[in-house]
N, C-alpha and C positions, 0 to 999 in steps of 0.2 A: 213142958210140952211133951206129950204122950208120944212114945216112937209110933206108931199108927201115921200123926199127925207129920212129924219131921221125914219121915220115909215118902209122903207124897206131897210132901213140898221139896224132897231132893227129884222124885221124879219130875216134877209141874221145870224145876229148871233147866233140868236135860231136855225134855220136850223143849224147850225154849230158846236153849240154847241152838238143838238141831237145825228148829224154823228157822230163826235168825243168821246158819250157818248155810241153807240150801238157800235163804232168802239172797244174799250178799252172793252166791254162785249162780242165781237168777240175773239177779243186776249186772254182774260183772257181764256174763254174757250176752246181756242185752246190749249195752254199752258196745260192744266189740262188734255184735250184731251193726248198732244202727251208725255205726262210723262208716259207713261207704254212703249213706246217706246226706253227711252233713254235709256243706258247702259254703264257699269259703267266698267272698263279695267284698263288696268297696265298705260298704254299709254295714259289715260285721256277718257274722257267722251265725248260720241258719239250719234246718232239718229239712231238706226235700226230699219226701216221701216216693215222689215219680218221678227220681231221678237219683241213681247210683252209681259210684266213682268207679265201680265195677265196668260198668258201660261207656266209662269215658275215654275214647280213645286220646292218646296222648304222644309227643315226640321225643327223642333224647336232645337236650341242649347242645348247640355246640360250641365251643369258646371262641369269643369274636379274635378276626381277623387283627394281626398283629399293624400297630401302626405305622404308618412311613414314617421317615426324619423327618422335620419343621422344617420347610423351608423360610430361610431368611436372606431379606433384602439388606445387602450389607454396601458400605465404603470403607477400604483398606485403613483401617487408623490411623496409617502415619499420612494420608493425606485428607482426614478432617479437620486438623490445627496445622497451622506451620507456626511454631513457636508461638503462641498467643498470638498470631498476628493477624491472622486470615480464617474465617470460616467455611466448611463444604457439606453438602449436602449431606444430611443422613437419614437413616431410615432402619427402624427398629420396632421396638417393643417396650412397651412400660409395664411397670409393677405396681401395683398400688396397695393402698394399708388394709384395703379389706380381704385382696391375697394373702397378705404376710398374717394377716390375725386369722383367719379361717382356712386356708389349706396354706402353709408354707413348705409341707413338705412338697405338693404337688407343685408350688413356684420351685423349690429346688431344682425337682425332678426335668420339668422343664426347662430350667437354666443350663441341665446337662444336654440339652439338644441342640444347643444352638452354636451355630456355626462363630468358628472365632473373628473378631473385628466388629461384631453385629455392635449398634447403637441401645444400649439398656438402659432408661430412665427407671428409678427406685423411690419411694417414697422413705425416709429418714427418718421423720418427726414429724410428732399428731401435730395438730392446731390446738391442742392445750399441752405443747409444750414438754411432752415425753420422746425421748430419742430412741426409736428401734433399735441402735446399732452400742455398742460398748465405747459410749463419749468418754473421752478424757475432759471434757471439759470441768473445770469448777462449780460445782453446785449443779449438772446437770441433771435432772430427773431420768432414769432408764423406766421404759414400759413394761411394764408388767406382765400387760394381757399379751404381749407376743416374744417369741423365743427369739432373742436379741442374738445367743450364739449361733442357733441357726443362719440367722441373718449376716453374721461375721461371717460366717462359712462360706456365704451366695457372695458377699462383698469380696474376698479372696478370689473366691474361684472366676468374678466377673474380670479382674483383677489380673490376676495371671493369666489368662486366658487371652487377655490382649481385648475384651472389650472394646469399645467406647463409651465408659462409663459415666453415669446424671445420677446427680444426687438432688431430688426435690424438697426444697425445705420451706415449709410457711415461713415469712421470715417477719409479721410483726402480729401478729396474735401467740397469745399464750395463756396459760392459767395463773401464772401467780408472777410476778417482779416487782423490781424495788420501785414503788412508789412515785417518786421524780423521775423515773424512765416511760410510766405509762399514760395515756392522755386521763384527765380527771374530769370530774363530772362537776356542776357547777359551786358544789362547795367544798373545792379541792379534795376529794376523796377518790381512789381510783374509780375509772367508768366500767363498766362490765354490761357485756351483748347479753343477749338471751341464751348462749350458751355458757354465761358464768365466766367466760374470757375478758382479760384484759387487752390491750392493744396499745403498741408500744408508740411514741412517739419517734416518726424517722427523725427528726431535728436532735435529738436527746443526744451526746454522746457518746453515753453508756450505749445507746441500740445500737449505733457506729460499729463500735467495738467488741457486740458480741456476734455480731453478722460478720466482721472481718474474723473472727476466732472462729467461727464456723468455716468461714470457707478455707481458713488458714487449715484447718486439721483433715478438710475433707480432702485437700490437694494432698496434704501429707501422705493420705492415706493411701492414694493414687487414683483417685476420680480424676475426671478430663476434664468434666463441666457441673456446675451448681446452676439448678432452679429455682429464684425463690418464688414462691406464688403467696397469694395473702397480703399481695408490696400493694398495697392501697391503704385509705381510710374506710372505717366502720360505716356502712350502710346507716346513718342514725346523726339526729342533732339534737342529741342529748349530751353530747360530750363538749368539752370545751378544747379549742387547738387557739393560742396564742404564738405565733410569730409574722415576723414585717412579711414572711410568704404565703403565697397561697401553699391551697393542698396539692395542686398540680407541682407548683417547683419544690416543695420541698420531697416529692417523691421525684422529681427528674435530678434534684440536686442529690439525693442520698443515692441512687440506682447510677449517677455519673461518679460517683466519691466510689462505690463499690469495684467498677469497673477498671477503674484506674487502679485501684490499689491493690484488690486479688489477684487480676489476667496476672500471668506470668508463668514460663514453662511449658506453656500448651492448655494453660487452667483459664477455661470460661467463666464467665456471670453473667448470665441471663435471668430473663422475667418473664412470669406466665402474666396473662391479664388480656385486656378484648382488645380491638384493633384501633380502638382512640392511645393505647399506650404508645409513647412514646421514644425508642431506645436510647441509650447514650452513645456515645463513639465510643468504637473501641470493638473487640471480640464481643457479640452480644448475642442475643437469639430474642425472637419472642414467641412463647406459645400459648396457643389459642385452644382452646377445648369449645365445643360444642359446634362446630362448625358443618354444615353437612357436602360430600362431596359437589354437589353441582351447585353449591358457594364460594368455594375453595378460589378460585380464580378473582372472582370478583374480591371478595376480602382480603387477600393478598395486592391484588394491586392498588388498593384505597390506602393500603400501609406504607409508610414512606421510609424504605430502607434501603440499604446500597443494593443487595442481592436478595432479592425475596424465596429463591432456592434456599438460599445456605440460614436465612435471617427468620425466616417465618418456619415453624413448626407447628404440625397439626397433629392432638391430639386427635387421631384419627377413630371414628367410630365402626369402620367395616375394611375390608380390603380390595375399598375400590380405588384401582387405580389412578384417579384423576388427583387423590392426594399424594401420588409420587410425581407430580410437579415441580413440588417442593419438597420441606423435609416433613416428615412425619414418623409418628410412633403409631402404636397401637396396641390395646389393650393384651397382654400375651393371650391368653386366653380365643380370643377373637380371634388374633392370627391365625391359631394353632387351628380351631376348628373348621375356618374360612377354607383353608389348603389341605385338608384329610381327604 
């Protein structure tokens, strides 16, 4: 290559270079230019032309008003049991597992609000059979997907705090057990619902004694009262149940064996379920979910229990008064927002 040649091909790339270096000082500026232009939407991010952020008048934020305390409906603890003997009204807030798995620290945070004695129902244990809490129990499955010490933490502090503490436990669904504990399908092989659950046989007396081992550990721990919900048969007649009982006695004869045998020290056992359940004698509760205030009377009095105050509980769904009648819970959440 002739210098002639290589001398205006080193100038052609300095030219080149220059354009390319006012071109990218072009750009930049433009850029910087048409940013008061752009605008920012539900629908994504746009260029309007006859309209500049220049022109937009605007306010200083200012950080929201600090919240009041939660007020809570409460009855002094030492007169909701008298030694397992007697029931009284309460009136609280529940926690449920889609709390504990998606904000628990916010359950936390709100557990510190609340006034001492308040009535707090907990969810424990999924229905396939994972315990939120650090079971001692043998061979129990711990959940995974939620921070079980956290949960030890709220269990303490509900704990010490003097509470009225409810511990809700599915008490015959689950994911996996031994074989001869769960009802079978009609060529003996376990039956399983459309969520891949088994379902324990009340008659069995393996499910006896893993329901007394449960509540044996939750008094331990110093709960007041156990819920079991889930105390029914499988929606489904696909399964096979052989014994001389119906399905109605063999869950009044397991729900009357539990009562007798837990109650003791101030320790409940109660049953969630609709208003054909039946309770046994004894300290019992029953709670009812999906009821709406200006049912709440009527439903209650179709229920045949000693004190429909102290006996009947309502998963409450607002904070209308008409369910402190009797007892009721309610979702914390709902509380908290209802009374801000």
């Amino acid at each position: 290559m002739s210098y002639r040649t290589r001398r205006l091909l080193r100038r052609s790339i300095i030219v080149l270079l220059w354009l390319a270096l006012i071109g990218l000082l072009v750009w930049g500026c433009w850029m910087i230019w048409i940013q008061r232009y752009v605008v920012y939407t539900r629908d994504g991010v746009k260029i309007d032309m006859d309209r500049s952020t220049v022109d937009i008048a605007g306010e200083i934020a200012k950080p929201p008003a600090p919240r009041d305390p939660v007020s809570i409906y409460f009855t002094p603890k030492e007169d909701i049991t008298d030694a397992g003997t007697k029931l009284y009204q309460i009136l609280g807030y529940y926690i449920p597992t889609d709390a504990l798995l998606h904000d628990i620290a916010a359950v936390s945070s709100q557990v510190d609000l609340l006034s001492a004695g308040s009535a707090v129902m907990i969810d424990l244990k999924s229905i396939y059979g994972n315990f939120f809490y650090s079971t001692k129990i043998n061979g129990a499955p711990i959940a995974e997907s939620i921070n079980t010490k956290m949960v030890d933490n709220i269990i303490k502090k509900l704990i010490d705090d003097e509470y009225y503490t409810i511990a809700r436990i599915p008490a015959f669904r689950e994911m996996d057990f031994e074989t001869t504990a769960c009802l079978a399908d009609e060529e003996g092989y376990p039956w399983h619902d459309e969520e891949y659950c088994v379902w324990l046989d009340p008659t069995d007396d393996r499910t006896m004694a893993y329901l007394i081992q449960i509540c044996n550990e939750l008094r331990n721990l110093g709960f007041d009262e156990v819920v079991f919900c889930e105390f029914r048969f499988p929606d489904s007649s696909n399964y096979v149940f052989e014994s001389d009982l119906t399905k109605d006695q063999a869950l009044a004869e397991t729900a009357a064996a539990l009562v007798s045998t837990c109650t003791a020290d101030g320790f409940a056992v109660s049953f969630e379920g609709d208003s054909k359940f039946v309770l046994p004698e004894g300290p019992s509760r029953l709670y009812i979910d999906g009821v709406s205030p200006e049912q709440a009377a009527s439903v209650a009095a179709a229920i045949p229990v000693t004190d429909p105050v102290a006996n009947i509980v309502f998963k409450a769904t607002s904070n209308d008064t008409r369910y402190n009648d009797y007892s009721a819970l309610r979702l914390m959440d709902v509380g908290q927002y209802a009374e801000e």
